[in-house]
N, C-alpha and C positions, 0 to 999 in steps of 0.2 A: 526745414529751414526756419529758424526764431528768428523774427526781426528785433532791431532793438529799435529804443528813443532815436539815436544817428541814423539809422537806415530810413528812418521816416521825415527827419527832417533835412540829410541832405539833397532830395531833389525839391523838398521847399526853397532853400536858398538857392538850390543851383535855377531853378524857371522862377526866381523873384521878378521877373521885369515881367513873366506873362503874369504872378499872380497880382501884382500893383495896380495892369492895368485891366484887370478882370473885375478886380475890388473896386478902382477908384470909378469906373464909370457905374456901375450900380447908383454909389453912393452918391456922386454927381449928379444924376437922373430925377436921385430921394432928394437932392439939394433943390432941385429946379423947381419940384413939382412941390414942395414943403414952400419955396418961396411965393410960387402960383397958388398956393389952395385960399380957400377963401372960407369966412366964419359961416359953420352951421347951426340955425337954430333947431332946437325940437320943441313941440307941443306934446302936452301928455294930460290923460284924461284915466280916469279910475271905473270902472265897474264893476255892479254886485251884483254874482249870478245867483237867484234862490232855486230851487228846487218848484216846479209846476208842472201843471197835469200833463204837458208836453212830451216828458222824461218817464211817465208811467204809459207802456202797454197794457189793454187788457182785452180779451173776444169780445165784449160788446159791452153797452152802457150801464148793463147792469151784472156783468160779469165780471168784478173783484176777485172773484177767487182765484183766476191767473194773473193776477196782473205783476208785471213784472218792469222795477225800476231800474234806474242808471245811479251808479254811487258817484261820489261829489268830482272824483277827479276825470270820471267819463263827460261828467255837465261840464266842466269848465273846456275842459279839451275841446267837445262839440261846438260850446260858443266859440272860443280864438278858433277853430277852422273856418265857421262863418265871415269869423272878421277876417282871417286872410283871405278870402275865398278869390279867383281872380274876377270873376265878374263883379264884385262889389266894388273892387279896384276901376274895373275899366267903366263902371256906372259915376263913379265919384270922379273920374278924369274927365269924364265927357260935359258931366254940367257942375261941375266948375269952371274947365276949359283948360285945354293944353297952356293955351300960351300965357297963363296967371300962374299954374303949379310949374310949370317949366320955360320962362321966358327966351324965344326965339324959333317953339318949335312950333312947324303949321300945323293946320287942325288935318292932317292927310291918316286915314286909314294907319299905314306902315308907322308916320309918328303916336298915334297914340296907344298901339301897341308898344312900343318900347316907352312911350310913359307911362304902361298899364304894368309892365316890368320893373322899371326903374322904382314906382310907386311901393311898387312889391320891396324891394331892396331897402325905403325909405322908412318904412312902416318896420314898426316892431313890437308885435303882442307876446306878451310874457304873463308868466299866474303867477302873484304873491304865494310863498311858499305856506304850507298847512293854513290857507285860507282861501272863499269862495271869490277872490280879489281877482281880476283880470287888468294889470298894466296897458296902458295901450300910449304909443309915442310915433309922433310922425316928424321927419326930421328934413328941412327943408333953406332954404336962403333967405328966406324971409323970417320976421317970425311971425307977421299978420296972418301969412297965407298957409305956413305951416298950422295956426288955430284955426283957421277956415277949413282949411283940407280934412282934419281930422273931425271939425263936427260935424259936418255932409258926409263922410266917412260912417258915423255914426249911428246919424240918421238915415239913410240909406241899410245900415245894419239890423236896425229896428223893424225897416218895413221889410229885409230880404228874413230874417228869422220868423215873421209869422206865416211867410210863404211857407218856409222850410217846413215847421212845424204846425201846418193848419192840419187837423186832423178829421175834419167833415164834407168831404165834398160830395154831396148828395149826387150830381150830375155824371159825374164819374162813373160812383157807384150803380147807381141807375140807368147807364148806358151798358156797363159790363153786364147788368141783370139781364137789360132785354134782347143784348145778343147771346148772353147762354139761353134764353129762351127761344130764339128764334131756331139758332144751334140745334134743341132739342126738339121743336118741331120738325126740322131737318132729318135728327137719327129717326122720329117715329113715323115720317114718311118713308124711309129707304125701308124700314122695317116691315112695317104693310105691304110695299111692293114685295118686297124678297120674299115674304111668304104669298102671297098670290103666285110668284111666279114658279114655287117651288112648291105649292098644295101643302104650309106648313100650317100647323095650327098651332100645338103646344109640340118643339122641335124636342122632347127629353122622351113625351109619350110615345111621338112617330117612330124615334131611335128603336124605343123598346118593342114598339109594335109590329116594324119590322125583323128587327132580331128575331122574335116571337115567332115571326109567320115562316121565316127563310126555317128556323131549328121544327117547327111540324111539319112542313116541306120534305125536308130533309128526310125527317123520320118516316113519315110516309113510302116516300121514295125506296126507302131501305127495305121497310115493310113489304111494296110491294118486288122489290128486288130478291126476297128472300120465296114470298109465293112465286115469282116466276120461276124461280131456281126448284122450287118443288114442284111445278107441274112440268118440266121439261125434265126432270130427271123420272117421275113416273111418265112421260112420256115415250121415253128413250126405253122405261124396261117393258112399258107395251107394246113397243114397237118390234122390239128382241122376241116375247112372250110370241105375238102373230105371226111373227113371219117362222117360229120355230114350229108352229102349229100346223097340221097338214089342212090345205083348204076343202076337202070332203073326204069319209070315212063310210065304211059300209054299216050299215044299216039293218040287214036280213042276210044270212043262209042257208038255202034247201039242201040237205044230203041224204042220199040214196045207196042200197047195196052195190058192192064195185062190181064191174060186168066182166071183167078182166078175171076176177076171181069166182064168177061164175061158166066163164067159159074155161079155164082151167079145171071146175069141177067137173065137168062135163065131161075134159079130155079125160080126166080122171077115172071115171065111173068109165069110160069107152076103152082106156088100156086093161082098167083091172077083168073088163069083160074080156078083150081079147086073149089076155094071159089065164084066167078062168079055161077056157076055148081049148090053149093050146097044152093047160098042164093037162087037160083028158086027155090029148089025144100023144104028149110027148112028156118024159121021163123029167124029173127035175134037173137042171145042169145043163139041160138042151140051150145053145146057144139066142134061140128064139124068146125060148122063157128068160134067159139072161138081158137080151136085149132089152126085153119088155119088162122086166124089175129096175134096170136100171133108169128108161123111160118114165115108168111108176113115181122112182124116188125123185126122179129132177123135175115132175110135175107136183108133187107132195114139196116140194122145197119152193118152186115158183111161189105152188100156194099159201104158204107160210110169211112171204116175202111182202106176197102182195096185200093191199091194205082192204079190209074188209066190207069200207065204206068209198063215198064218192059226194061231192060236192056239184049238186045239179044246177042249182041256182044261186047268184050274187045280188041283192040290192045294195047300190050305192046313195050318198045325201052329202049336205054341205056338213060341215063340224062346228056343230054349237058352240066350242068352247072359243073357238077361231072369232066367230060371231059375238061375242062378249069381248074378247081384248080389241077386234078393231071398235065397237062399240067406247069402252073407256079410253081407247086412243083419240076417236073423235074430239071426244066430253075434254079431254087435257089438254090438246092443239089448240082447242075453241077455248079455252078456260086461260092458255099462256098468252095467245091472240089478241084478249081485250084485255089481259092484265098489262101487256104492253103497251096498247095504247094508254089508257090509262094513267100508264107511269110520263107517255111522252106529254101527257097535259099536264102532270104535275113536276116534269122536269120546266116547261114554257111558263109555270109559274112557280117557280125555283127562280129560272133567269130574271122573271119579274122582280120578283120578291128581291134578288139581289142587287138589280141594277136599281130599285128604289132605296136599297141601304146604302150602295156607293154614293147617290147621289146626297143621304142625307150624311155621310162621313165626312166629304168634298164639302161640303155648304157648313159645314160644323164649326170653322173656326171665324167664318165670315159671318157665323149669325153670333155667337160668342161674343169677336170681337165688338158688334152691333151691342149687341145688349151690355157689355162692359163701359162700352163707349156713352151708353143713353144711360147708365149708372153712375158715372162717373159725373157725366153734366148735369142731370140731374142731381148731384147731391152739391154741384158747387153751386149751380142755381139757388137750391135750398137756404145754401151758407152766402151767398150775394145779395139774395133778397134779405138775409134777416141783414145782414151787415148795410144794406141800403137803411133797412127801417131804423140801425144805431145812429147812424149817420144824419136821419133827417133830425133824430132827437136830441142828435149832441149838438148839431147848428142850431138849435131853436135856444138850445139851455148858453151855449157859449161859441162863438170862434175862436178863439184863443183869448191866453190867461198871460198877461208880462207879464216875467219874473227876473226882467232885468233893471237894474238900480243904477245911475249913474251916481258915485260917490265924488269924483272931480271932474268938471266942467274942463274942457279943452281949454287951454292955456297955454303961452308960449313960455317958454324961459327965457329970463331977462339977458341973458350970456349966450354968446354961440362958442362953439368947437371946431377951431381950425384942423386939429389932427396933424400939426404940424410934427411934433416929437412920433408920432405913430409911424410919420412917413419914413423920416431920417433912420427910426429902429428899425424900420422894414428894408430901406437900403441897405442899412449896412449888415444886415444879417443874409440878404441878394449880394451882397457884396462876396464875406464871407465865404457862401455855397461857393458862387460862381469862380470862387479865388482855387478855393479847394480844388473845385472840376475840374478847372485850368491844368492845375500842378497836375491834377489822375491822369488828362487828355492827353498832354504834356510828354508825364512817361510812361504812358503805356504805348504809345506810338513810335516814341524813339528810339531809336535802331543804334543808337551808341550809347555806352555803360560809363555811369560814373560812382559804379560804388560796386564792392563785390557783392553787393546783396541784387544788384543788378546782374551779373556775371552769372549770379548762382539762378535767377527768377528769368534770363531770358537764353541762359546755354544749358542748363541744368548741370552745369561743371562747378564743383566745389573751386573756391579761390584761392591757390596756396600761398600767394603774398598779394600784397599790395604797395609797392615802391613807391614814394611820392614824387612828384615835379619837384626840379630845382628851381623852377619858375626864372630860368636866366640866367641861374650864378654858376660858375666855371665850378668840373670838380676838384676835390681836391687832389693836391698832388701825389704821385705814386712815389712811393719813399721803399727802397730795398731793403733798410732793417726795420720796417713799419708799413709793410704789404698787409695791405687789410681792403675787406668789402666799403665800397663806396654806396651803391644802390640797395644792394641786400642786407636787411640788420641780420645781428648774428640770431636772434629767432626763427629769421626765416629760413636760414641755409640749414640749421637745427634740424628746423619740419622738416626740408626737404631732405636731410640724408636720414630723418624717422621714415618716411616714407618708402625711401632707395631700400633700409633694411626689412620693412614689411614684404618685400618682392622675393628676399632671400637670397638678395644680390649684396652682400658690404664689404665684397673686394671684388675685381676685375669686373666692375658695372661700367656700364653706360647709360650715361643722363644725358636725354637733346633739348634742346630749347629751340622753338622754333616758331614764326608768327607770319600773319596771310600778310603782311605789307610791310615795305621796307621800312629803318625809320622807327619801329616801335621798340628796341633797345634789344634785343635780340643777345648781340657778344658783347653789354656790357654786362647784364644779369647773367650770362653763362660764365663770364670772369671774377663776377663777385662769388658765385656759387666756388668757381673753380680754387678761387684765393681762401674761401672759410672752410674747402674740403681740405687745401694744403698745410691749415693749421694745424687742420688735426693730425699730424703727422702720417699723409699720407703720400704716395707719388701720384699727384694727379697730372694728367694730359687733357690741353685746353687746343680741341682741332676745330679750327676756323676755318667753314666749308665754303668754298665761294665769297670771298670777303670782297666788302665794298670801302673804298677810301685805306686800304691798307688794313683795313680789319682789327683784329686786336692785338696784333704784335704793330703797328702804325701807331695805334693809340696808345700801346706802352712806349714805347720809343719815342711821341711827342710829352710824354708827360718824363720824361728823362733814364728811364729805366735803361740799365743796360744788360743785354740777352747774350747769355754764355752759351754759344754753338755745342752741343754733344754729339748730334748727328747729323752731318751735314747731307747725307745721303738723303736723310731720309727728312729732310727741313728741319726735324727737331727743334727748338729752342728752349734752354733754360732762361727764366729768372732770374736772375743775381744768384744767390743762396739760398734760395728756396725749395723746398721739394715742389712747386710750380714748374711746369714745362708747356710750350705751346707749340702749333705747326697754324701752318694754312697751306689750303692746296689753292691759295693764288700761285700762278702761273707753272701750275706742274700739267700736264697732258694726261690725265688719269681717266679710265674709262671706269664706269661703274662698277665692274667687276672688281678689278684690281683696285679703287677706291675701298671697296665693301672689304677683300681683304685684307687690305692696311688696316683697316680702324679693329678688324678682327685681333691681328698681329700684336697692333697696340692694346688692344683691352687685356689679352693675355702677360702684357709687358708693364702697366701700371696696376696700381688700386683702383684711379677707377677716371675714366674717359670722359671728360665734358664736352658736348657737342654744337657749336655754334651752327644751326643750320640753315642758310639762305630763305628766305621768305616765298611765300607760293607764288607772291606777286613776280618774283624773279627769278625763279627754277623749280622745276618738279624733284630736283636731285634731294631736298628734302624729306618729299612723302617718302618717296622712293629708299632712305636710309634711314626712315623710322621702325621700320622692321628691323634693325639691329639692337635699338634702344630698350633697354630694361624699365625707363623712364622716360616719359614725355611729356615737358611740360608747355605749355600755350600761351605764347605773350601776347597780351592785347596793351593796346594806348588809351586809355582813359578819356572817351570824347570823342576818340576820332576813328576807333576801328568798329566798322559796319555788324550787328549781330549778322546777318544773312553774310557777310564773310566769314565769320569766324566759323559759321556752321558749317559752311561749303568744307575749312579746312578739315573741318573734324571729321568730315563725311568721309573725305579722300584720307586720312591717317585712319582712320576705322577700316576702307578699304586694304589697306595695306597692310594692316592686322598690327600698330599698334598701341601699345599701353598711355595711356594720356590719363596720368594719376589727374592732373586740374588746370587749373589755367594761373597767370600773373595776370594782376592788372597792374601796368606800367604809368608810372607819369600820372598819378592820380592826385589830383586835389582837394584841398576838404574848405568849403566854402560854410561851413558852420565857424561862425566866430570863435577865437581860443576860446572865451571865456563858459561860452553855454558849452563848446565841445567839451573843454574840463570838468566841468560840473557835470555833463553827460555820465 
C-alpha cells in the first residue's frame, strides 16, 4: 500500500485541535521562560600549553634512550581534562563560596554538589584549532564574579597540575623499597625453614640423587632376583638328582662254587655207578637200565641248568654320589636363603629410596614456586631501589618545570546573553515534535477510519469506493427518464462490475452490500450500484432484505418515482422504464430456506441481483445469505464505524465462507482545504 501527500495530511487536519494545542503550549512554556531568563555574562581567559619534561617518560634519569613523548594534541587534551576535572570545580566552589557564585544557595554538603555540577555546565574548555591555545570561559550572572570564579579556577589549576605531574616522590618510592625488602626477608626465611624441615640442600641435586639411588636399587634388586631364580632352579634339579639316587649301594661280593650243582654231581657220578652195576649184570633195554639213562639224562639236564657259581657274601655302604647332590643342595638352599634376605634389605631401601623421591616430587612446586617468588621480588626490589636512587636525583635537580603560559588574563565581557531567541527556537521546534506525536498518538489509537488508507492500514481490506458526505443537503431528485447514481460516481460502479467480472460471474451474479450498523447507507449504495448496472443495459433486481423506514422502494416513492407492479406474487417491482426492478421482503413471512431459494430463482431470472442486506447490528439473516453472494462488499461510515466492529463482521462473513472483494467507505469527508487538495 503507497501513501500519498493526502493520506498524510488528512489526519493532520482532521486532529488539528489536538495538534494546536500540543504546539501552542510548548511554545507558550518557550514564551514564558524567554520572558523570565535573565542576561548572562561570560569571562574568558587564554592559555599556552608548551611541551615539558612532565610529557616525557623515561626508566631512569639517565635513561634517554626510552624515553617516550605525548604529541601536541595528547598535551592539550591532558591539560582541558585537568581543568574540567570535578575536584578542581568543587575546590574553586568552596573558597570562593556557594553563595557569591550561586546567590541563594546554603553552604550545605547536597548544595555544593549541585554547584560543583552546575559549575561543570558553566565552564567551558575548548582548544584553538592547529594551535597549542586552550580557550577557557566561565559563564555566570554577574560579570565580576564570573572574572573571579575563573581566575581561582585557574589558580587552583596550577597548583592541582603539579600534583598531577610531580614526578619524584622519594617517600613513596622508598616505602615501596623497604617493603619488598622486608617481603624478601620473608621468602628467605619460609625458604630456610622448608628446607630444614624437608633435609633440602640444593632441591635439583636431591631430585637427581634420589632418581639415582631408587634406578641402582632397582637394578640391584633385579640382579639379585635373577641369582635367586638360579639358585632355586639348581636347587630343584638337585633335589630331583637325590632323591632319584638310591640312598646306599653294595660295596663288595664273595662268590663261591654252586653246592646245588655239586650235589647234582654227585647224584651223577652215583646213578652212572648204579647203571655201570646193572649193565653187568642185565641186557641193554632192561627196563632198569632204561630207568636209570633216563635218571642219568634229567640229572645231566638239572646240571646244565644250574648255575656253576654262587654268591656267598654281600657288603653294603651309603652312595657317594647321593652324598654330593644332597651336599650341593645344601650349598643352594643356603646360597637362595641369604640371597633373599638380602634382596628384603634392598627392597626396605627401595621403599626408602622411593618414599624420599615422593616426598621431594610433593615439595617440588612449593619450593619452585618459593624460589620464583624470592626471584621475582627480588628483581623488583632491584628495579625500586634504583628507581628510589632516580627519584632522590630528579628531586634534588627539579620538582617540576611550568609549561603553562596564560596569554589572557580573566575578563568579563562587557555584554551578557539572555538566550532569549534560543529558547523561543527551542519551543517551537517542542512544539512542532510534540504536534507531530499528537497527530501519530491520535491515529494510531483511533478505532474509526477517516480515509481509505485508514480502511486499508487498520482492516487490511483494499477500498473499493469512497462516497463523500452531503454534509446536510437533500438528494437530488429521482427523475424516470434520468434514473442515474446519486452516492456512487460512475468510476465506482465501473470498478465494481471490473471486479464482479474477475469472479467469472457477468450475468446471473449476485452483489451484497452489507455493514455492522444500521444507518451507514447500506440500500442507498446498493441502489446506485443497482441504477449504473441498469445502464448498462442489463435486467437488474435490487432485493431489500429486511428494510428499515420502507427501504428502498419508500425512498423511491418519496423521491416521486412511480413502481410498475410485474409480479405481484412475488413483490416484484419495476421502475418506470427502466430495466431496474426492486422487491423487499418487508412484511412477507419467509423462513431462511425459502428466502435462500427466492434470491436462487431470481439470480437465474435476471443479469445480475443486488443485494441490500440488513446490518449485523439488526439481523444475522445477512451473514447467513452471504454464502449466496458472488460479491461482498462492506460499508463503513467514515468516523463513526468502530475498527473492532468492522472486523468482528468480517470474522463472521469469513465464517460463513464469503467473498468480501473490499470495503466502501461511506459518508467520508476531506477536511484538506480545496485549494492544497487540488494542488495535491
Amino acid at each position: 500500500m503507497s501513501l500519498t501527500a493526502r493520506d498524510f495530511l488528512t489526519p493532520v487536519f482532521y486532529y488539528k485541535r489536538i495538534a494546536i494545542i500540543a504546539f501552542v503550549v510548548p511554545v507558550l512554556l518557550a514564551l514564558v521562560a524567554a520572558v523570565l531568563a535573565k542576561p548572562v555574562y561570560t569571562a574568558q581567559s587564554r592559555l599556552l600549553i608548551l611541551l615539558g619534561s612532565e610529557y616525557s617518560f623515561r626508566s631512569g634519569v639517565a635513561g634517554d634512550a626510552n624515553r617516550l613523548s605525548f604529541d601536541r594534541a595528547q598535551i592539550v587534551n591532558a591539560e582541558m581534562e585537568i581543568l574540567q576535572s570535578r575536584e578542581l570545580r568543587q575546590r574553586t566552589v568552596q573558597e570562593v563560596g556557594i553563595a557569591r557564585i550561586y546567590p541563594g544557595s546554603a553552604p550545605t554538603p547536597k548544595a555544593i554538589e549541585q554547584a560543583t555540577e552546575q559549575l561543570g555546565r558553566d565552564l567551558a574548555v575548548t582548544a584553538v584549532p592547529q594551535s597549542n591555545v586552550v580557550e577557557v570561559s566561565l559563564r555566570n550572572g554577574d560579570p565580576r564574579v564570573a572574572a573571579e570564579v575563573l581566575a581561582k579556577l585557574l589558580d587552583l589549576y596550577r597548583e592541582r597540575r603539579l600534583e598531577v605531574f610531580s614526578q619524584a616522590d622519594i617517600n613513596a618510592v622508598v616505602g615501596q623499597r623497604d617493603d619488598l625488602r622486608r617481603r624478601l626477608d620473608e621468602i628467605e626465611g619460609r625458604i630456610t625453614r622448608f628446607s630444614g624441615e624437608h633435609n633440602l640442600s640444593d632441591y635439583t641435586q636431591d631430585l637427581v640423587d634420589a632418581q639415582t639411588q631408587k634406578a641402582s636399587l632397582t637394578a640391584q634388586i633385579q640382579q639379585f632376583d635373577q641369582q635367586i631364580a638360579s639358585a632355586q632352579a639348581r636347587t630343584r634339579q638337585y633335589r630331583g638328582k637325590s632323591g632319584a639316587a638310591p640312598q646306599d649301594i653294595e660295596l663288595q661280593t664273595d662268590v663261591g662254587p654252586s653246592l646245588a650243582n655239586q650235589d647234582l654231581n654227585l647224584t651223577l657220578l652215583r646213578l652212572q655207578e648204579q647203571r655201570r652195576q646193572a649193565a653187568a649184570k642185565f641186557k641193554d633195554g632192561y627196563p632198569l637200565i632204561k630207568e636209570l639213562d633216563a635218571q642219568i639224562a634229567t640229572v645231566q639236564a638239572a646240571i646244565a641248568a644250574a648255575p656253576k657259581q654262587q654268591v656267598e657274601t654281600i657288603r653294603r655302604g651309603v652312595n657317594p654320589l647321593r652324598q654330593q647332590f644332597d651336599a650341593a643342595l645344601a650349598t643352594n638352599e643356603s646360597e637362595a636363603a641369604g640371597l633373599s634376605v638380602g634382596r628384603q634389605r634392598l627392597e626396605r631401601s627401595l621403599a626408602e629410596a622411593q618414599t624420599r623421591l615422593d616426598e621431594l616430587v610433593s615439595v617440588g612446586p612449593v619450593w619452585r614456586e618459593m624460589l620464583r617468588n624470592r626471584s621475582v621480588v627480588e628483581a623488583a626490589y632491584q628495579d625500586v631501589s634504583k628507581r628510589a636512587e632516580d627519584a632522590r636525583l630528579e628531586s634534588v635537580f627539579s620538582r617540576s618545570r611550568a609549561n603553562v603560559r596564560m596569554i589572557q588574563a580573566p575578563e568579563a565581557l562587557p555584554s551578557g546573553h539572555s538566550g532569549r531567541l534560543t529558547i523561543l527556537a527551542i519551543g517551537v521546534l517542542l512544539g512542532v515534535v510534540s504536534a507531530a506525536a499528537g497527530i501519530v498518538i491520535a491515529a494510531t489509537f483511533s478505532q474509526v477510519m477517516i480515509s481509505p488508507s485508514d480502511v486499508e492500514a487498520k482492516l487490511e481490506l483494499p477500498t473499493l469506493a469512497a462516497p463523500p458526505a452531503l454534509d446536510g443537503q437533500t438528494p437530488p431528485h429521482v427523475r424516470l427518464d434520468q434514473l442515474r447514481p446519486v452516492f456512487l460516481s460512475h468510476d465506482d460502479s465501473a470498478f465494481l462490475m471490473r471486479i464482479l467480472a474477475t469472479v467469472g460471474r457477468e450475468r446471473h451474479a449476485l452483489v451484497q452490500f452489507i455493514a455492522a450498523n444500521a444507518g451507514e447507507g447500506t440500500a442507498s449504495l446498493a441502489l446506485d450500484f443497482a441504477i449504473a448496472a441498469a445502464q448498462r443495459k442489463q435486467r437488474v433486481l435490487l432485493l431489500d432484505v429486511e428494510p428499515e423506514n420502507g427501504g428502498v422502494v419508500g425512498h423511491l416513492r418519496s423521491q416521486g418515482a412511480t413502481l410498475a407492479a410485474t409480479d405481484a406474487a412475488g413483490g416484484v417491482m419495476r421502475v418506470g422504464t427502466s430495466r431496474l426492478y426492486v422487491a423487499s421482503t418487508r412484511g412477507l413471512d419467509l423462513s431462511e430456506d425459502r428466502l435462500s431459494n427466492a434470491i436462487v430463482a431470481a439470480r437465474n431470472s435476471f443479469d445480475l441481483v443486488v443485494m441490500a442486506a440488513p446490518a449485523l447490528q439488526q439481523s444475522y439473516l445477512g451473514v447467513t445469505l452471504s454464502g449466496l453472494a458472488d460479491l461482498t462488499a462492506v460499508v463503513i461510515e467514515a468516523e463513526q464505524t468502530r475498527a473492532a466492529v468492522v472486523r468482528n463482521l468480517l470474522d463472521k462473513l469469513d465464517a460463513a465462507g464469503a467473498d468480501v472483494a473490499g470495503a466502501i467507505l461511506n459518508k467520508r469527508r476531506f477536511y484538506i482545504p480545496r485549494l492544497i487538495y487540488g494542488w495535491l
